[in-house]
N, C-alpha and C positions, 0 to 999 in steps of 0.2 A: 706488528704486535704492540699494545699497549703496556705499560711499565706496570707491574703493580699497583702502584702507590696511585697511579691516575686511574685505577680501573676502580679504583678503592672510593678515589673521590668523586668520581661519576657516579658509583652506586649511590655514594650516600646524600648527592645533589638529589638524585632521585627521589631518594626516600623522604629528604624533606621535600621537594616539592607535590608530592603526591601520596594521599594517605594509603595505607597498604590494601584496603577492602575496595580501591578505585577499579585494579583491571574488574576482580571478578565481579562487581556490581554491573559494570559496562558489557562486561558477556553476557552473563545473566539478559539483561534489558534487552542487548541484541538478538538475540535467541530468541527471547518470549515475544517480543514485537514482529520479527523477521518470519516467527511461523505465523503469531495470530493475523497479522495483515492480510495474508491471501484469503484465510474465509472470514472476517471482515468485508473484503472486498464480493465475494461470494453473497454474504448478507446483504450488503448495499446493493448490488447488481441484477442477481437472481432473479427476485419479485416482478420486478417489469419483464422481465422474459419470457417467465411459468403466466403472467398475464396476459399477455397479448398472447401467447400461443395458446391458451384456455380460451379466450374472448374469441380467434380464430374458429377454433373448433365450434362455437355454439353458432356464430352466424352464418359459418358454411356449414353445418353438420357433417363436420371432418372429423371422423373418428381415430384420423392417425396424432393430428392436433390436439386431441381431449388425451388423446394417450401419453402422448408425448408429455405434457401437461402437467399428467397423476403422476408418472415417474420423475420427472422433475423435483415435483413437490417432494416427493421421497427421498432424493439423494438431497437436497436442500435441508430436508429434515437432519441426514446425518450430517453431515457438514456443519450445523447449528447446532447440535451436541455438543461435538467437539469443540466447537467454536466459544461454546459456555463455559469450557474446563479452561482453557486456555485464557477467556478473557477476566474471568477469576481467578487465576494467578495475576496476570498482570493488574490487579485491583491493589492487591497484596503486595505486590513486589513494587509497587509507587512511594507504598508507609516504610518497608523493608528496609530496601534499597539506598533510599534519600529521604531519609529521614530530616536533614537538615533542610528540605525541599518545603515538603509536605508540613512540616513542624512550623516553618515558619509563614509560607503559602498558603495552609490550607483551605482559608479561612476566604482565599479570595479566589480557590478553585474546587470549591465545596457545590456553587449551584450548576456547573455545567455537570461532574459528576455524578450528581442527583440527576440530571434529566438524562444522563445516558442510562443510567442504570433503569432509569423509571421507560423510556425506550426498549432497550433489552427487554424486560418484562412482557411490553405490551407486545412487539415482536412474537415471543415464543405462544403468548395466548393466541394470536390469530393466525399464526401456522399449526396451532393445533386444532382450532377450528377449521381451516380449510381441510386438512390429512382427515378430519371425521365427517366433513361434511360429503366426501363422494356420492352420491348416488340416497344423500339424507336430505339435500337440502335441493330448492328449486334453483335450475341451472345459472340462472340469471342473478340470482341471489349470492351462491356459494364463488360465482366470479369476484363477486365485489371484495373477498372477504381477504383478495390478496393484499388489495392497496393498502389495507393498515399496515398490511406487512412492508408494504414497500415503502410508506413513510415512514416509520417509526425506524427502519433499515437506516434513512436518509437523515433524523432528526441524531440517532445516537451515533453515527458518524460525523455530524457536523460538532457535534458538545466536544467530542473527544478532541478534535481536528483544532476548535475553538480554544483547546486550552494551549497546543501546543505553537498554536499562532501565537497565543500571549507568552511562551516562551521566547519566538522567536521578536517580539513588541508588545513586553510590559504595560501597562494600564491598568485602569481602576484602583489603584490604591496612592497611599503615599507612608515613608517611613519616618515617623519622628524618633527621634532619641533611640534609634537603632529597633523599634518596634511599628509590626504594617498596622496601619491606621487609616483610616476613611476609606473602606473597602469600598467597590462598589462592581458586585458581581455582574449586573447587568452590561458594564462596558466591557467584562472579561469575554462574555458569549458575544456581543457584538463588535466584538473588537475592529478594526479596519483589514485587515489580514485574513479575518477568520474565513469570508467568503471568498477571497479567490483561494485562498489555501484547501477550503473544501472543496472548491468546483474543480482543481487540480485533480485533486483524489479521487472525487466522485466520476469523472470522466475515465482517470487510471483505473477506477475497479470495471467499469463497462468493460475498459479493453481486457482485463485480463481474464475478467468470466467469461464475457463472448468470445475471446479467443481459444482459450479451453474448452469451454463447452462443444465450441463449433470445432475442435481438432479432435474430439471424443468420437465426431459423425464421418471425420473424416479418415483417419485412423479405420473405422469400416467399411467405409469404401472403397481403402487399398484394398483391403481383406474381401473384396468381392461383391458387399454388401451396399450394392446401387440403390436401394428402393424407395417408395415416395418417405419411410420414414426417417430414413440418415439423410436422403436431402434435407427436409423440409427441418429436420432436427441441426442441420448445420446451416443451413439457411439464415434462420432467424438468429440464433446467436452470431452468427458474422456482422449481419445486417445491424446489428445492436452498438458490435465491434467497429465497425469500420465507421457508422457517426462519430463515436470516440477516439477513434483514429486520426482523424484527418479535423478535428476539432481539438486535440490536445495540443497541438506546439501553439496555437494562437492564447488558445487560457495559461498555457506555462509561459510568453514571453508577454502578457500580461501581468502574471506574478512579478515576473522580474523585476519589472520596472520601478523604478525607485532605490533597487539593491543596494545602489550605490555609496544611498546615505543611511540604510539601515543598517546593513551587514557590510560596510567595504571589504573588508577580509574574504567572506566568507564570496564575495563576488572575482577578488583577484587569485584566489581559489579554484572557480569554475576557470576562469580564463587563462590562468598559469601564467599572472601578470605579475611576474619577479620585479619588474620596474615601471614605473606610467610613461607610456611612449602615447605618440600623435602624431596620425592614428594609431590606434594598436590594432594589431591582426588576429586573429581566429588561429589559435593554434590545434590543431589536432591530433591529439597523442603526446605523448611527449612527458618526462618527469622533471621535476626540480634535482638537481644534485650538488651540494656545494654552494647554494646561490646561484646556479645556474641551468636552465634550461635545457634539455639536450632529448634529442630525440622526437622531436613536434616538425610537422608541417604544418608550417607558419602562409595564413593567407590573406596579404592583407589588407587593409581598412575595414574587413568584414568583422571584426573584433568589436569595434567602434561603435558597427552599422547594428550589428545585433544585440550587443548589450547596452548601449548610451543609446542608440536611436538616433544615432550624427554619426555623418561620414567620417569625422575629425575627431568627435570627443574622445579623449583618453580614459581608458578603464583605471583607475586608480590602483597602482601596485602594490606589493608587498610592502615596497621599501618605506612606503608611506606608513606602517602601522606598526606600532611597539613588536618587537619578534614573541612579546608575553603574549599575545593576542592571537598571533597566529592558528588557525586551525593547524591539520595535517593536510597538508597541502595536496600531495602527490592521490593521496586517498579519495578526497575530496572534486578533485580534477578528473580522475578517471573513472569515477562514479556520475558523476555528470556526463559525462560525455557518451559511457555506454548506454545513460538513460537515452537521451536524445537521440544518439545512432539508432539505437535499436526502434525507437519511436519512429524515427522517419522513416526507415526500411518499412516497419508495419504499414506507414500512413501510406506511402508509394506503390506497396502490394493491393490492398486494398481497392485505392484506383483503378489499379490496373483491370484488377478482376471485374468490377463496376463498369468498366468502359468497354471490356473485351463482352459481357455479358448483355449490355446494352447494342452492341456489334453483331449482335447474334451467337457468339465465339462461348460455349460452355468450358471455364477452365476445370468445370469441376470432373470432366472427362479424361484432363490431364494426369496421370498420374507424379510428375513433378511438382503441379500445384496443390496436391492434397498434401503429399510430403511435407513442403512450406506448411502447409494449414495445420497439419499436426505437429511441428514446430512452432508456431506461433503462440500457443500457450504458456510455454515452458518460458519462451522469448521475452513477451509479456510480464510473464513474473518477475527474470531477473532484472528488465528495466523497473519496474514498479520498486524491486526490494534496491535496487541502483540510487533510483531518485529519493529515497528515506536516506539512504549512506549520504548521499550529498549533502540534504538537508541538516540531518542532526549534525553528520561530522564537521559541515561546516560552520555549524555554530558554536563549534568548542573555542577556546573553555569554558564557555559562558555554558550552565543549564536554562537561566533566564538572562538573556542578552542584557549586558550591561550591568548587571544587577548581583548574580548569583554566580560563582565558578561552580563549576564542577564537583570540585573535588570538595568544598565547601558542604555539597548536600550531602554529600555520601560517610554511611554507619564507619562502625569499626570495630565490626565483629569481622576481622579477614577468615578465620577460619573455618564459620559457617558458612560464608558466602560460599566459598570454593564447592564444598559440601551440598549447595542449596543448587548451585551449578552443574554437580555433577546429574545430580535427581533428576533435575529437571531435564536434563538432554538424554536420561531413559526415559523417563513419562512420555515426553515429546514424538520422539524416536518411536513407542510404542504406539502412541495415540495415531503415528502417521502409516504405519505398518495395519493398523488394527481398521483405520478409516480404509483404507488400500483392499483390502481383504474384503471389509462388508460392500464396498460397493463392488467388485468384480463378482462377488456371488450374486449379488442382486442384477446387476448385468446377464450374467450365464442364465438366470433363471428368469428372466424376457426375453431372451433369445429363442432360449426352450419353448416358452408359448405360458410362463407362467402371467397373467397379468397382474393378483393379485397375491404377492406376497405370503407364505402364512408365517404366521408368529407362534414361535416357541410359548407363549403363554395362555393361548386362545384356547376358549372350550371347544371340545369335539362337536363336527357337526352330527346330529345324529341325523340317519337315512329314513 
């Protein structure tokens, strides 16, 4: 037990080192980011899917294909709904939130903003042309009318991806006299980061749509339902999945590289490098306690080999770095880690099913391996929302490395935040309840034999 009087001066260390409206800002962000990223990832991914399985149907005159296709487009549509509520809060909660960010930033992350927003837009008009175009427009036509959707998916993921690359490597400006000066927004969107930082992403949403999508078909096929349409419906989104798969740890140990001298912290972090040893070993599991290490299988040179890229080079330690600098270590490490795990397991799966399928061997007859595939989704997700905990966490406390703390950007209205936090995790909560609901009824009601939807607002047909 601590004395009073030291529990007194630890609060009140606290309190000055950290302004009071820092947790519930930090929740806040966590929250709004950790739901909007999965249909984010849905937005970026989708399009290429509902395409090629459209484009399918017209050159085979596959009517399971075209079907498969329309319904797509459909739950795409709600998924983009919400997806609009959600990325609309987070617009708001950027000025809100960090105001000390944006107050003083904004000026140099004002044109990636405008092109995501200006994306979004175009997005929602050409999935509302496609959703009208069914059976309005000539087949060949109303195909094309996906790809806007799937660039403008691709451009307003990269703007956003873009800014937070220049969080993590500052550019295009410079500060005189305590005020930013010589903006220059064009090196913000092309920053050096921006593009493997998007291709990370962009690979990650493939896996997590394909992998969901594809465990939606498969999930019906425990339930009995073998037919060309849950194959051919799990098929293609696997096939989607599993380039993504077994392509993601080369584009992430691409990222990496250079960590070294960008983030050291935020590298001896991933690695649970309490001190630089040579070589240093791959540790697995394992937390800090004390300054000390405990609970890791330690394997080694492989520490070296995967993050330096030399059998010898030492990952550079903690001890190397002010303890002010320090991320959260422990958080930080095991977020990492269960990205990667979980990634290789998927990348390994994958394989397998591709070679045993190429073998003659149908896994999809297994009923163990549909299990996995309808775990695979879920799997997906938490490495994706895994590898965001790595990322941000490990760039604390810097909001813009080297540049900005943390606690620097954040208001100091504590009160309303809590407040602004509680709301939001009923809206949230409802919105995912509310998304859960419309699509199982629009499920139950194609199972039935409905194809076409009706709508509560639709005039009567008359007979």
């Amino acid at each position: 037990m601590l004395a009073p009087d030291v529990v007194t001066a630890l609060t009140h260390l606290v309190t000055e080192a950290e302004p009071a409206g820092l947790m519930p800002a930090r929740q806040q962000m966590a929250l709004s980011l950790g739901w909007h990223i999965v249909l984010a990832c849905f937005g970026v991914a989708f399009p290429a899917m509902i395409f090629v399985m459209h484009l399918r149907g017209i050159r085979r005159d596959d009517p399971v294909a075209l079907g498969l296709a329309k319904r797509w487009a459909k739950v795409s549509a709600v998924l983009f709904a919400i997806g609009a509520v959600s990325g609309t809060v987070l617009s708001f909660e950027m000025g809100v939130l960090w105001p000390g960010l944006m107050g003083t930033y904004g000026d140099v992350l004002g044109l990636p903003f405008a092109f995501e927003g200006l994306a979004f837009f175009l997005e929602a008009i050409f999935l509302g042309i496609y959703l009208y175009g069914w059976g309005r427009m000539p087949p060949k036509r109303h195909v094309l009318m996906v790809l806007p959707m799937a660039v403008t998916g691709i451009v307003g993921a990269y703007c956003v991806l873009a800014v937070n690359a220049w969080m993590n490597l500052p550019v295009g400006f410079d500060v005189v006299d305590g005020e930013v000066t010589n903006v220059q927004p064009w090196a913000v969107l092309f920053n050096q980061q921006a593009f493997l930082q998007f291709a990370h992403m962009w690979v990650g949403a493939y896996m997590l749509a394909g992998f969901s999508v594809a465990g939606v078909y498969a999930v019906g096929m425990l339930r009995g339902r073998r037919d060309a349409h849950h194959r051919l419906g799990f098929i293609v989104p696997f096939a989607f999945a599993s380039i993504a798969a077994v392509t993601q740890p080369f584009v992430g140990h691409v990222l990496g590289f250079g960590l070294d001298e960008r983030q050291p912290a935020k590298l001896a972090a991933f690695e649970l490098a309490e001190t630089t040893e040579s070589p240093s070993p791959l540790r697995l599991g394992g937390i800090l306690v004390d300054g000390e290490v405990k609970g890791s299988i330690d394997i080694p040179y492989l520490g070296s080999l995967i993050a330096m890229n030399s059998p010898d080079k030492p990952v550079p330690g903690l001890d190397t770095i002010p303890e002010e600098d320090h991320p959260p270590v422990n958080m930080t490490h095991l977020a990492f880690q269960t990205m990667v795990g979980i990634g290789t397991l998927l990348a390994a799966a994958v394989v397998v099913f591709w070679f045993q399928r190429r073998r003659g061997r149908d896994l999809l007859e297994r009923r163990w391996f549909l299990r996995f595939a309808a775990a695979a989704g879920p799997l997906a997700v938490i490495a994706l929302e895994a590898g965001w905990i790595a990322t941000e966490v490990g760039r604390q406390p810097w909001i813009v490395y080297g540049v900005m703390r943390t606690p620097e950007a954040v208001g100091d209205y504590t009160a309303s935040l809590w407040w602004l936090l509680g709301i939001s995790t009923v809206v949230y909560t409802a919105m995912t309840v509310g998304a859960v609901v419309v699509l199982r009824s629009m499920a139950r009601r194609w199972r039935a034999g409905d194809a076409d939807l009706p709508s509560p607002y639709a005039p009567e047909v008359q007979a």
